[in-house]
N, C-alpha and C positions, 0 to 999 in steps of 0.2 A: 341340528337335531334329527331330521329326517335318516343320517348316515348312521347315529350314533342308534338310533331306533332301527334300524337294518342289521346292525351290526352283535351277533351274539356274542357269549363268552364272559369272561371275569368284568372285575370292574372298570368303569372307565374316566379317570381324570383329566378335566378339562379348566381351563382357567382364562381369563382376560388379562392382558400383559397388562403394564404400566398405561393409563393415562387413553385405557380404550374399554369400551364397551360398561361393564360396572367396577371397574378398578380407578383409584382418582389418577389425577396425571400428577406423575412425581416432581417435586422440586427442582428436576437438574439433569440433565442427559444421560443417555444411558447405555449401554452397547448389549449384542448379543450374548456375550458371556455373563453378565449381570441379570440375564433374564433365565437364563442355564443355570446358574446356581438359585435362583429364587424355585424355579422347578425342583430341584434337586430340595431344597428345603420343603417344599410342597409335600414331596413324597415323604419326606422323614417326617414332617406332621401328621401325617395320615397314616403313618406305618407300615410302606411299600417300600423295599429295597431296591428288587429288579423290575424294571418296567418297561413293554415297547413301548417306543417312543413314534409318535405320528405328527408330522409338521406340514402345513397347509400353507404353500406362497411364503410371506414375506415369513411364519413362522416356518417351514422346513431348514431357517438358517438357524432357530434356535434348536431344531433339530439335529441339525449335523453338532451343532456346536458341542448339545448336550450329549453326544454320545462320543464329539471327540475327548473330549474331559472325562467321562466317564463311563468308561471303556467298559467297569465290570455291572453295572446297573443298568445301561442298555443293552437288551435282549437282543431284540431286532428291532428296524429302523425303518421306516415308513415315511417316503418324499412326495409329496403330492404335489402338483401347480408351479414347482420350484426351480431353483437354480444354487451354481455355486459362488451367489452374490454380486459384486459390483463387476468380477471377469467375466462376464456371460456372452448369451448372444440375446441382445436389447432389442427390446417390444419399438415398435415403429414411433417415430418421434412423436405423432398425435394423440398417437395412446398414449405417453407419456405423459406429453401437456395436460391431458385431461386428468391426469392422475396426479397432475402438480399440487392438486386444489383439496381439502375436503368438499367442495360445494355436492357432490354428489351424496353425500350424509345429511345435507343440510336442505338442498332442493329436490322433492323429489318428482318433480316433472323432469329436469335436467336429468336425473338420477334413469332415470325408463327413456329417454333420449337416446345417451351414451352407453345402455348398459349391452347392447349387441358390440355395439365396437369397442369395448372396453374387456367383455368377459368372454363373447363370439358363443359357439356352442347355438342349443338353443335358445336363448335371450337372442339372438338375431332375428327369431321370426315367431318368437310364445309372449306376448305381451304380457299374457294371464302369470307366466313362469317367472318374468322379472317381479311381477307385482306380490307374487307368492313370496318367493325370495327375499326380495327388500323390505316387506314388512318386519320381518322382524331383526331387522340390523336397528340396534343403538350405538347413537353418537356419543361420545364422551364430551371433547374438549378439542378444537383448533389445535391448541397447543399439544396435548395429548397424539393428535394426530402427524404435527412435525415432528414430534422426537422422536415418533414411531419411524418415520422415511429415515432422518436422521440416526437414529440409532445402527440402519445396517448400511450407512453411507462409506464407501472404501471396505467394508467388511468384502471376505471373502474365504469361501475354505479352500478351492481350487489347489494351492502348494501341496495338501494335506489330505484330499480325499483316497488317495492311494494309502494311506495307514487304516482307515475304519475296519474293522474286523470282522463287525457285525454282519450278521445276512441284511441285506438292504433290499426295499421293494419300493421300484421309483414308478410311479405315476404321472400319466400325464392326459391332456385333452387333446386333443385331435385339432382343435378349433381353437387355441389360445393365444387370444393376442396379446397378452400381458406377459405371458413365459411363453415365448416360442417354444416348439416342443425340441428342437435341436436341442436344447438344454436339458430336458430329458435325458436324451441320447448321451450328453456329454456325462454326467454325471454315472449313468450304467457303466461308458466304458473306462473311469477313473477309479470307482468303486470295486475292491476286489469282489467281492461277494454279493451282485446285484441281479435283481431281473428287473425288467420293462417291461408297463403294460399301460397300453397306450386306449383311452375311452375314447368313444365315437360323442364326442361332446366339446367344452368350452371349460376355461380356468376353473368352475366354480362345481365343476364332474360331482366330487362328493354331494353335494345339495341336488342336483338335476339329477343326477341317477343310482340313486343312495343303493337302491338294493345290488346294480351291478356291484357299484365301486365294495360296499362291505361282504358281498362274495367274492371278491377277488381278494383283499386284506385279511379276511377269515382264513380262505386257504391257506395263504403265505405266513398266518400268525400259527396255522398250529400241523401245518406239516414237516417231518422230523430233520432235523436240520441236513445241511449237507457242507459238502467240503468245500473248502471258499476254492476258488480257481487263483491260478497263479498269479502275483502280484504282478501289475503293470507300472515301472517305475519310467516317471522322464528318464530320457536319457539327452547328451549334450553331444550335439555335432561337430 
């Protein structure tokens, strides 16, 4: 809320996937594509055709997805916290383990415990900022929360990032132990059409430093386009 209140301009849609926050958890497992066309239906509810698309963490994979599938309704494209999936370059195995669990939804002393080593930024040294923060996170469902991991488990766009067409604006935290920022880096230089802009912060930049982060996506949403640069394709040795 903090980002989305920084942020000027047209409307702005926002949704809770399957089985998190106030959506119920669906009957049956789910993938990123399946949450890309529930988006895509979103919009045609609402009577948006073209839209930038903004994906935060484990959503920037329903991000890429949704703009690889629909190539002419994504504008431009906005990666924040992200990666390109299960090829990445992987958050430290403890970060991980801690991330095996929802207990941090559930306990919230464990929750302001972990949350320096888990988000970094400042939550490593603003107790007030974690407390800010996690107040307003709702838990859904246990299960809710495994089919959320599960869903982008072996997912990946890595093969395919060289076709996106879109201008892309990748974002990252300086301080992220959950996305290293090298996956930043990796995604700019797959992306034909990308900038990088890297916050002096931690995974969760949007919420900690709302007005940077929505002056910088302001910019890049309404300055006039430009020519994507030459495509970078694998080549095979």
């Amino acid at each position: 809320q903090p980002f989305i209140d920084a942020l000027p301009g047209p409307s702005i849609v926002i949704f809770d996937v399957p089985g998190v926050g106030g959506s119920p958890t669906p009957p049956s497992p789910y993938r990123p594509g399946a949450v890309a066309r529930l988006a895509e239906s979103l919009l045609d509810h609402l009577g948006y055709f073209h839209a930038d698309v903004l994906g935060v963490s484990w959503g920037g994979a329903i991000a890429q997805q949704f703009a690889i599938v629909n190539p002419h309704r994504c504008r431009r494209l906005v990666l924040a916290a992200t990666s390109p999936g299960a090829l990445m370059v992987p958050a430290h195995p403890s970060v991980l383990l801690k991330m095996a669990t929802p207990r941090r939804y559930v306990d919230r002393a464990h929750a302001h415990r972990i949350a320096g080593d888990v988000y970094g930024g400042v939550f490593r040294r603003d107790p007030a900022a974690v407390a800010a923060t996690l107040r307003h996170v709702r838990f859904s469902s246990r299960a809710g929360y495994y089919l959320q991991l599960a869903a982008a488990f072996g997912w990946t766009s890595l093969p395919w990032l060289w076709t996106l067409r879109q201008p892309t604006l990748v974002m990252a935290g300086a301080d992220d132990p959950l996305v290293p920022v090298a996956n930043a880096h990796l995604l700019q230089w797959l992306i034909p059409d990308a900038r990088l802009e890297i916050v002096d912060c931690g995974h969760l930049f949007l919420v900690t430093r709302p007005v940077e982060s929505a002056r910088i996506v302001e910019s890049f949403l309404t300055e006039p386009a430009r020519n994507a640069r030459k495509t970078r394709r694998p080549t095979a040795k």
